[in-house]
N, C-alpha and C positions, 0 to 999 in steps of 0.2 A: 236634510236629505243627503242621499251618498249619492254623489254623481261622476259617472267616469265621461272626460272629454279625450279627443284620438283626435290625432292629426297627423300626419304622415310627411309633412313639407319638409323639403331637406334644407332650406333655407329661411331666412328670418322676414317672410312672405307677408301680406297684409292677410293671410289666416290666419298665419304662424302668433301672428299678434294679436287676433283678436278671440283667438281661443287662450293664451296666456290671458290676455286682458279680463275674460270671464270666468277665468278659473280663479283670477286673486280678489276680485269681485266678489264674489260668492265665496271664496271662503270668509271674506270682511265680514259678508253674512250669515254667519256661521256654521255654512254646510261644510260638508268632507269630501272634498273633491280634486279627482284623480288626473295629473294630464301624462296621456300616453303619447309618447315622442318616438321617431323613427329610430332605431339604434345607428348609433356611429355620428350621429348631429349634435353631440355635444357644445362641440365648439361655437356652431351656427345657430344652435336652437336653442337648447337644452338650458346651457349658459345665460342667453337670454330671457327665456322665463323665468329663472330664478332672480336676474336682476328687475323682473319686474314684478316677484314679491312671491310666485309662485312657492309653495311649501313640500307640496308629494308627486313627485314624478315616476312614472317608470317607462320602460322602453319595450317596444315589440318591433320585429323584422320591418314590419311593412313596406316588401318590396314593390316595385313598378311592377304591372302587370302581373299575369296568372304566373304565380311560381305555385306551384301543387306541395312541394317538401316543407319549404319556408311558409307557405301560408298553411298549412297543416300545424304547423308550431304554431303559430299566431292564433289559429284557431283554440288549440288548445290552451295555450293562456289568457284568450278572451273568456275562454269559457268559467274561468276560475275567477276575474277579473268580474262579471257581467253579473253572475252570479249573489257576488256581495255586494253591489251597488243596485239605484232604485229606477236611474235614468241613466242611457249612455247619449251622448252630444258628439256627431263624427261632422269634420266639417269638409272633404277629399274624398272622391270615388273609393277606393281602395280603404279606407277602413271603413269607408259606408257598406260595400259589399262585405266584407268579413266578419263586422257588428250584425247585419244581419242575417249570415249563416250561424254566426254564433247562438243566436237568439234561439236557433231549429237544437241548441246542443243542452240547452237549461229549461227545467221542469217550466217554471216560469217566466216567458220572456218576458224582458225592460222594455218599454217604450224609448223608441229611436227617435232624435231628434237629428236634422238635419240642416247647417249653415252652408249658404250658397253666395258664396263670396265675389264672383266675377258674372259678367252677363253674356257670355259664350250660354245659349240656349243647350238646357237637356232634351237628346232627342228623345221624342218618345216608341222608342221599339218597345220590342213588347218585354223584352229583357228589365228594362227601366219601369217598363210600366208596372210589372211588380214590385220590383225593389221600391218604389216611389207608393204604390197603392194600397197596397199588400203588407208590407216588409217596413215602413217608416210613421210612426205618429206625427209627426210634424214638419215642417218646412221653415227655417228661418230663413231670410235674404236681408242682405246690406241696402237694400234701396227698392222702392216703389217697383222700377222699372222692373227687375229681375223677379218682383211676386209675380206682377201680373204675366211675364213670359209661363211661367208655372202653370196660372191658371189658363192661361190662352191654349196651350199645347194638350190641358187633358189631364197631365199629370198627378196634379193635386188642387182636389176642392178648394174655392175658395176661402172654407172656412178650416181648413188646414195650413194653412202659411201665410205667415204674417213678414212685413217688413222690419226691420229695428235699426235702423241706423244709428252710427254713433258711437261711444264705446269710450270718450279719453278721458285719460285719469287727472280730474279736474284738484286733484293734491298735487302732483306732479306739476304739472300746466296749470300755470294762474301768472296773473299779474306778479312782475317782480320789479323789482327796482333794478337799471339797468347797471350791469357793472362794467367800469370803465377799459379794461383790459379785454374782455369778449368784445366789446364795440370797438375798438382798434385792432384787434385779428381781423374783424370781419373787414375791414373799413372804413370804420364810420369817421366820421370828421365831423366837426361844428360848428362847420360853416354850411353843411351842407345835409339835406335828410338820407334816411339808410333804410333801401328798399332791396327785402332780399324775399329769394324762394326756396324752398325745400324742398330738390325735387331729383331721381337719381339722372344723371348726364345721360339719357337716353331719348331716341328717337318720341316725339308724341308728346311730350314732356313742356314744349313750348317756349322752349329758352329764345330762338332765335325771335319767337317773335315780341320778346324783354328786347331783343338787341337793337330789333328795327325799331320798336316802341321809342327806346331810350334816344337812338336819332334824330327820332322824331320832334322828342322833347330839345335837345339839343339845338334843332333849327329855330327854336322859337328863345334860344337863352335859358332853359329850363333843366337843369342837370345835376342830379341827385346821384347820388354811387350806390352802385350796383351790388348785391353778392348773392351766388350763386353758392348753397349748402350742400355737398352731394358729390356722389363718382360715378364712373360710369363709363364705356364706351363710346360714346358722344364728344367727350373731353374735347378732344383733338378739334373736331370740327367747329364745336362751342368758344373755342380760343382764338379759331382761326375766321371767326366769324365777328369777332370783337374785334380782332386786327382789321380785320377788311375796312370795320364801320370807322375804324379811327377814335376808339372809346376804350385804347385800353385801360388810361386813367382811370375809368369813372367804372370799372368792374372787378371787382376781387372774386375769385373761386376758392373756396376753401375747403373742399372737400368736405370728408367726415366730419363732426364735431362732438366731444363726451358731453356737454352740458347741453342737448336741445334746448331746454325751457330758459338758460341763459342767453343762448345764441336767439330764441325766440324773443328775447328781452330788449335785444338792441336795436329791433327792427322799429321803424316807423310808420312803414306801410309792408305788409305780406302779399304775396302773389300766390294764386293758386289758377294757371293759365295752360292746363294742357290742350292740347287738338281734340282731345278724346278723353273718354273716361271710363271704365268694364267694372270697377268694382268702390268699395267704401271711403275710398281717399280721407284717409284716416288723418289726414296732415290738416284738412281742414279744420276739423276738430279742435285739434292740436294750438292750431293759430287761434282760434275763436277762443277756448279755453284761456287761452294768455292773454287775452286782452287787446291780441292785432289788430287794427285797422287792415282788414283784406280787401282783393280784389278776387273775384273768381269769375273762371270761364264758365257760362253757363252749356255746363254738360255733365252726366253721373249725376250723383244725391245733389250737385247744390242747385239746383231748379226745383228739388222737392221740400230743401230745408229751409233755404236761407229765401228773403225778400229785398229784393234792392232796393236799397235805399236807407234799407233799416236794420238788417243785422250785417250784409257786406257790400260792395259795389261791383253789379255781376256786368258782364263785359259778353260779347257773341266771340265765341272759342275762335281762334285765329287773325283776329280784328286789329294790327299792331295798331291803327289809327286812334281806334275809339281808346282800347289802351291808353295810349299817348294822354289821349284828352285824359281820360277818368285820373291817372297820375298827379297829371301837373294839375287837376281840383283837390285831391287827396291832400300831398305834399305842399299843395298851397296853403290849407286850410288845418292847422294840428288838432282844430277844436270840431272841425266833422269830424274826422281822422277818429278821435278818443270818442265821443259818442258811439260811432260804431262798433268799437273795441268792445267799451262797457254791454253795448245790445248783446254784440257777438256773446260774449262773456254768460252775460243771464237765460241767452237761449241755451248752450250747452247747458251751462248747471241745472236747467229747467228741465230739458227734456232729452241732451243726447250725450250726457255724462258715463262713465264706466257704470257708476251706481246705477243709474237710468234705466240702462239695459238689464242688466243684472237682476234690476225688482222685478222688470218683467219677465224677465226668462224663467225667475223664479215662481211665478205665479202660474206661467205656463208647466215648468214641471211638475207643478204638484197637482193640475188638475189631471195632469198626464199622468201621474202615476194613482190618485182616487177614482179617476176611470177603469183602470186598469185592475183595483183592488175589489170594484164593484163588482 
């Protein structure tokens, strides 16, 4: 199939990646497929896709809000764009409205697909209710919770959108053998286990409650070093919250890092502990794929994926206590620890791998478009 994907993110957003992530998917699978990037996001976007294997890109304006001149251009390149391909996949307000005025501009319109990546509710005005009713063949969403907001509001029949969680590139992210030089940037030592999170220094993110956890642990003799992956506007506070507890030994921050899947390597036990969760939290994935022993807050997809006990060790969001406790079982034990790694492991590559998603997305386009031809 010829499929054109639009995304409009000016930054390297968890769309931003998951529409890369199924454009190089599906080409694996031998389709011809287009990702249409915001102009001027080379650096942020653009650049990224292509390091993550992307092949044919091109760019349209796609500004914020109603511009009439610029989206007039847009139009008329969609129209040339829509044309030659069999399905178009928009995953942002703004190229979902222009994909389907485009569709009013070609003899035969494409079936619209639609990915709804965070759980901010679409209202349903009556504006939406055509572009949703009328104007879109289908509804993807990152998580159970955000279908069923769809179906609850009117928007879209039940038997028009589906969930698909998931998405990481289980070539990328796998088990590796750990290398000695990433495990000493991060911190690690061998005297002692290396618990780290991937997560940007921001508010909701759940660092501080790693900070009081790790106290916790500390009061009892239990103390494992800490590192924090990530930047962020938080920084400050997250440094100054480590001094307070008197653990700055026992935390490293290191900001960015080139090797994820190395850096994921050196870990012993992963965190995934935010307050809150709106969308795909792709980093779970991520960890699971490589073999981490996690912890995760139960909030977003991992209430809907994972089983405690058996693929990660879920924890009540905000809870530094229970934290504390699950840690120092974790880190006590290497051999629960790699059991749940291995689960983690076989659930991804079973069912929420790049490939994964991909076969179905595939399956749903083409019935999308034999309906369409009927």
């Amino acid at each position: 199939m010829r499929i054109l994907q639009l995304m409009s993110c000016r930054g390297w957003s968890s769309d931003a990646y998951w529409a890369a992530r199924m454009t190089r998917e599906l080409e694996r699978r031998g389709h011809v497929v287009t990702l249409g990037c915001r102009a001027g996001t080379e650096t942020r976007v653009i650049d990224r896709a292509r390091r993550e294997g992307v092949q044919r890109v091109t760019t349209l304006v796609l500004a914020s809000g109603a511009r009439p001149v610029v989206d007039g251009r847009d139009l008329r390149r969609l129209r040339a764009l829509m044309a030659d391909v069999d399905v178009v996949h928009v995953h942002r307000g703004k190229e979902h409205w222009l994909a389907a005025l485009g569709n009013r501009l070609i003899p035969t319109p494409r079936p619209i697909v639609r990915t709804r990546h965070i759980a901010q509710a679409v209202r349903p005005h009556a504006a939406n209710r055509w572009l949703y009713r009328r104007a879109t063949a289908f509804v993807v969403t990152v998580t159970e919770a955000i279908r069923r907001q769809y179906v609850a509001s009117g928007l879209v029949d039940a038997d028009r959108v589906a969930a698909l969680p998931g998405g990481a590139d289980t070539e990328r992210y796998r088990p590796l053998v750990r290398d000695p030089q990433v495990y000493g940037r991060l911190g690690g030592r061998s005297d002692r286990p290396l618990v780290g999170m991937i997560a940007g220094l921001r508010v909701m993110k759940g660092h501080e409650v790693v900070i009081e956890a790790a106290a916790r642990l500390g009061a009892r003799d239990v103390r494992p070093h800490f590192v924090f992956v990530g930047r962020g506007a938080l920084e400050p506070a997250v440094r100054d919250a480590i001094d307070r507890a008197g653990l700055a030994q026992q935390f490293s921050i290191a900001g960015f890092v080139e090797d994820l899947p190395a850096a994921l390597a050196a870990l012993d036990v992963a965190l995934y502990v935010p307050l809150e969760s709106d969308g795909m939290s792709r980093v779970i994935f991520e960890y699971l794929a490589a073999g981490r022993p996690l912890i995760a807050s139960r909030v977003g997809v991992v209430p809907e994926v994972l089983t405690d006990g058996e693929h990660a060790a879920l924890v009540p969001a905000g809870d530094a206590g229970i934290l504390a406790e699950v840690l120092a079982r974790l880190v006590g034990d290497p051999a629960a620890g790699a059991r749940l790694g291995e689960a983690g492991r076989r659930l991804v590559a079973q069912r929420y791998s790049g490939a994964q998603v991909a076969a179905a997305l595939e399956g749903l386009y083409a019935r999308l478009v034999a309906a369409g031809a009927a």
